[in-house]
Every structure is written in C-alpha cells, then in structure tokens.
C-alpha positions as CSV (number, residue, x, y, z in Angstrom):
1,X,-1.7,-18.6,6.4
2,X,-1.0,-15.2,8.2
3,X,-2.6,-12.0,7.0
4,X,-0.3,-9.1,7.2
5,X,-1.6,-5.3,7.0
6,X,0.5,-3.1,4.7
7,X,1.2,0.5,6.3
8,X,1.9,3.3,4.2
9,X,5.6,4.0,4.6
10,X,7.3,7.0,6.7
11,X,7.4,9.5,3.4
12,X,11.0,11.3,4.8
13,X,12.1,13.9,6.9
14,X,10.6,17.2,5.3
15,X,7.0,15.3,3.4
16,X,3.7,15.7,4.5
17,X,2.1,12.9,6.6
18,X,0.1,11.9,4.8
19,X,-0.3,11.0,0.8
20,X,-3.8,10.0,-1.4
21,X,-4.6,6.6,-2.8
22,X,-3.9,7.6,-6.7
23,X,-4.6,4.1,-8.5
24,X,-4.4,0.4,-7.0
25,X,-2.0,-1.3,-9.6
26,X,-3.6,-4.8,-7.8
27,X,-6.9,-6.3,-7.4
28,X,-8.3,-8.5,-3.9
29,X,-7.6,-12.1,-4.9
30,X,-4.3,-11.4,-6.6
31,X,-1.0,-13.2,-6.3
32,X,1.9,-10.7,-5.9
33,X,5.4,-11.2,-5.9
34,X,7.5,-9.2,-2.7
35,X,8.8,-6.0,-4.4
36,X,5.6,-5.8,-6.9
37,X,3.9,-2.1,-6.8
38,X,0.8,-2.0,-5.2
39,X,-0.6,1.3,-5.2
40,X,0.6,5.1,-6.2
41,X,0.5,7.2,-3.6
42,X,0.0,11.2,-4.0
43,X,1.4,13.8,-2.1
44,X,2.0,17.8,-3.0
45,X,5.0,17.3,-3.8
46,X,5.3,13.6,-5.6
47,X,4.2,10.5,-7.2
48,X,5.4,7.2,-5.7
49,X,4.7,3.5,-5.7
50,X,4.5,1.5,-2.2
51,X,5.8,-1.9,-3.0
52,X,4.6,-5.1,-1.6
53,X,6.4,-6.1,1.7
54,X,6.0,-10.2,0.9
55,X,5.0,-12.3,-1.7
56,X,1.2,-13.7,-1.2
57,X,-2.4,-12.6,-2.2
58,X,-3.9,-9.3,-1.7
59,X,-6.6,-10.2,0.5
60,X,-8.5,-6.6,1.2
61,X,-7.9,-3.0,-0.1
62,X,-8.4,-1.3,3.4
63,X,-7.6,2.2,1.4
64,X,-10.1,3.5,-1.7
65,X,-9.1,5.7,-4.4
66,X,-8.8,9.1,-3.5
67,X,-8.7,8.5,0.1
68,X,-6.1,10.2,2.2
69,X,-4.0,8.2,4.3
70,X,-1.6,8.8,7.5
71,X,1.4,7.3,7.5
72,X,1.6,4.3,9.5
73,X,-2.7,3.8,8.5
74,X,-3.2,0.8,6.5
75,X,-3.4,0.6,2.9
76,X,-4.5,-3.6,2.1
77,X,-3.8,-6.6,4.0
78,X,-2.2,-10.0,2.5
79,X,-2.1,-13.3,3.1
80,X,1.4,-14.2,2.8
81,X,3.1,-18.2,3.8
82,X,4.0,-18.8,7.0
C-alpha cells in the first residue's frame, strides 16, 4: 500500500507561511476516514483543522506539537489503498 505525506495546505492570500502544530486529534496506527481532522494548526491570526486527504492509517507524525511548520512542509504521512 502507498504512503502518502500530508503537506500543510497554502493558508490564503494575505496569512502567514507558516502555522504551529496546536494538538494532533490522531495517533500513528490509526484508521482515518478522508475528510477526518488531523491536527489544529495555529497561526496569529486563526485556529484551523487540516483534514485528511484519503482514507487509510496514519503511519508517522512528521510534525510535533508546538512545532512551526512552512506551508508545503509535511505534517504525517499515511498509508492509504492503492
């Protein structure tokens, strides 16, 4: 089964680049559903939830709590069905 990386999304035209890791809502070894939340991000300016991209198991939380990220930098990786 393929193992996809999850980026952190483009945030819009006038955000920051980047946003922190606020809480992981899954753990590694968890089944997920496409469209289940996966982690709250933190910017300056809001609080939003990056969704999963695909339905499979979260196989590696590249991104800790706390951690700033850049968009486009990898937040977890999955294993999704091919």
């Amino acid at each position: 089964m393929p193992v996809i990386d999850v980026p952190l999304p483009e945030l819009g035209e006038e955000a920051p680049g980047e946003a922190r890791v606020a809480f992981w809502y899954v753990d590694v070894g968890e089944e997920l559903k496409r469209g289940d939340d996966l982690v709250q991000m933190l910017t300056d300016k809001a609080t939003f939830d990056v969704p999963s991209p695909a339905a499979g198991k979260v196989v590696e939380l590249v991104a800790d709590e706390d951690q700033a990220v850049k968009v486009g930098e990898v937040l977890c990786r999955l294993q999704v069905e091919g």
